[in-house]
C-alpha positions in Angstrom: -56.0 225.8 -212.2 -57.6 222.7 -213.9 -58.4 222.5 -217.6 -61.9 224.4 -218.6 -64.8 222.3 -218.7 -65.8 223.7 -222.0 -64.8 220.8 -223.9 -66.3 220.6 -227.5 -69.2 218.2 -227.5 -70.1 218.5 -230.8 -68.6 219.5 -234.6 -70.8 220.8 -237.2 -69.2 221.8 -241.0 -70.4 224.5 -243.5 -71.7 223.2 -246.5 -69.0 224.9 -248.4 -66.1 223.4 -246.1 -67.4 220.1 -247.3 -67.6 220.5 -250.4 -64.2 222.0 -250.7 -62.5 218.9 -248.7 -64.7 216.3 -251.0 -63.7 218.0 -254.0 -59.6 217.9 -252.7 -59.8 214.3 -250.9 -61.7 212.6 -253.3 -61.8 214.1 -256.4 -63.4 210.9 -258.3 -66.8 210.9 -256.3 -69.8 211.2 -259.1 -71.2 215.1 -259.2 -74.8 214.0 -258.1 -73.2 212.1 -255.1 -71.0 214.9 -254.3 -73.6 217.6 -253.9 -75.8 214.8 -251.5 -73.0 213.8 -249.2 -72.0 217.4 -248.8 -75.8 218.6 -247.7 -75.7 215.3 -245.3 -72.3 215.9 -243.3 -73.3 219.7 -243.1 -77.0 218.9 -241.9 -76.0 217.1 -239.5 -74.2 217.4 -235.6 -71.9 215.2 -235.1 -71.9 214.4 -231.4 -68.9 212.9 -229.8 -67.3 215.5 -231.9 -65.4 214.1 -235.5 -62.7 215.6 -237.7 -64.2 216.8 -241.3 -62.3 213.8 -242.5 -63.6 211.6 -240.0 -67.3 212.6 -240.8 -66.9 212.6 -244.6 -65.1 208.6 -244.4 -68.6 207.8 -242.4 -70.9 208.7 -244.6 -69.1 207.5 -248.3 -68.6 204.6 -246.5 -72.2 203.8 -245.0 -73.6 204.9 -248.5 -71.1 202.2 -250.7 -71.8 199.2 -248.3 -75.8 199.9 -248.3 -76.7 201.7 -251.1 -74.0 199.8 -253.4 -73.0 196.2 -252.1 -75.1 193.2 -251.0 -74.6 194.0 -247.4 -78.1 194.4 -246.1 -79.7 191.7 -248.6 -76.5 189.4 -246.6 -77.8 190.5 -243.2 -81.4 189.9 -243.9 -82.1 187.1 -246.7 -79.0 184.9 -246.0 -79.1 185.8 -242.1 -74.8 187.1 -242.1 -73.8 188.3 -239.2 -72.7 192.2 -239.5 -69.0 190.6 -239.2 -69.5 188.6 -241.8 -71.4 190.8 -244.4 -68.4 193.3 -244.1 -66.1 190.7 -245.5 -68.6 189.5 -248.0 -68.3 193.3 -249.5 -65.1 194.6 -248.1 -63.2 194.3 -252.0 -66.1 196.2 -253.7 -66.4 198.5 -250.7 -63.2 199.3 -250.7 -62.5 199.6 -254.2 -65.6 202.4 -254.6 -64.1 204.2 -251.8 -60.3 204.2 -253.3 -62.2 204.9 -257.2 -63.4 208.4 -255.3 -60.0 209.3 -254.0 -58.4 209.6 -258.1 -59.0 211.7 -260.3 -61.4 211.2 -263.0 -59.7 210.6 -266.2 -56.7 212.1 -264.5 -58.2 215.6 -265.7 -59.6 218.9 -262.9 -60.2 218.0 -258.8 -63.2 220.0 -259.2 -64.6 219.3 -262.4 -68.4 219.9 -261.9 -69.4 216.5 -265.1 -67.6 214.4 -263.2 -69.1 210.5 -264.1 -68.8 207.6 -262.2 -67.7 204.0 -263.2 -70.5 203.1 -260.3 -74.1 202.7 -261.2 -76.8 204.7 -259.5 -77.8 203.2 -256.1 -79.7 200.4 -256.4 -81.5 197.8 -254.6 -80.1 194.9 -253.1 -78.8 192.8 -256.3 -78.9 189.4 -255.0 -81.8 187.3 -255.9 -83.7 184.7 -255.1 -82.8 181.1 -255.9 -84.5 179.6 -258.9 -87.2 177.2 -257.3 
């Protein structure tokens, strides 16, 4: 016979699940940042279905090019395209994302005081040329 029809069209996590794969994969993400991208992935169906991985790498990564680069002050004051605002912010981007993946001071995974060398989010820090 065929293959069933029943294919999974969506993944959903426990908040607890998250929490434990954040606190393994990337053991450097700030406490206070920890506790929101865990209620986000587990709040939320992800439809076409994603790995726990998968989902987790969307969100850090939406949340350090909006909340922590340039990007959408690039898109909308200097008119970038989305192309181009990526490589604008790909080094800090990228950097934030590996900083979450190591340990803190090289000390516990799941140390609950965990700090961050990354300021709060922010808004957008470019500004306006002096006229």
């Amino acid at each position: 016979m065929g293959r069933s029809r029943r294919a999974k069209k969506a993944a959903q996590f426990s908040i607890e699940r998250v929490l434990s794969h954040i606190d393994q994969k990337h053991p450097g993400l700030p406490a206070e940042l920890r506790q929101h991208f865990g209620s986000q992935i587990a709040d939320r169906t992800w439809q076409p279905p994603v790995s726990l991985g998968k989902a987790v790498g969307i969100v850090m990564s939406t949340y350090a090019r909006h909340e922590q680069t340039d990007y959408d002050t690039l898109l909308r004051r200097h008119k970038l395209t989305r192309d181009e605002a990526r490589q604008v912010v790909k080094v800090e981007h990228d950097e934030m994302l590996r900083s979450w993946a190591k340990p803190v001071d090289g000390g516990s995974t799941t140390s609950p005081d965990r700090k961050s060398q990354w300021p709060p989010c922010s808004p957008g820090r470019l500004t306006e040329p002096a006229t």
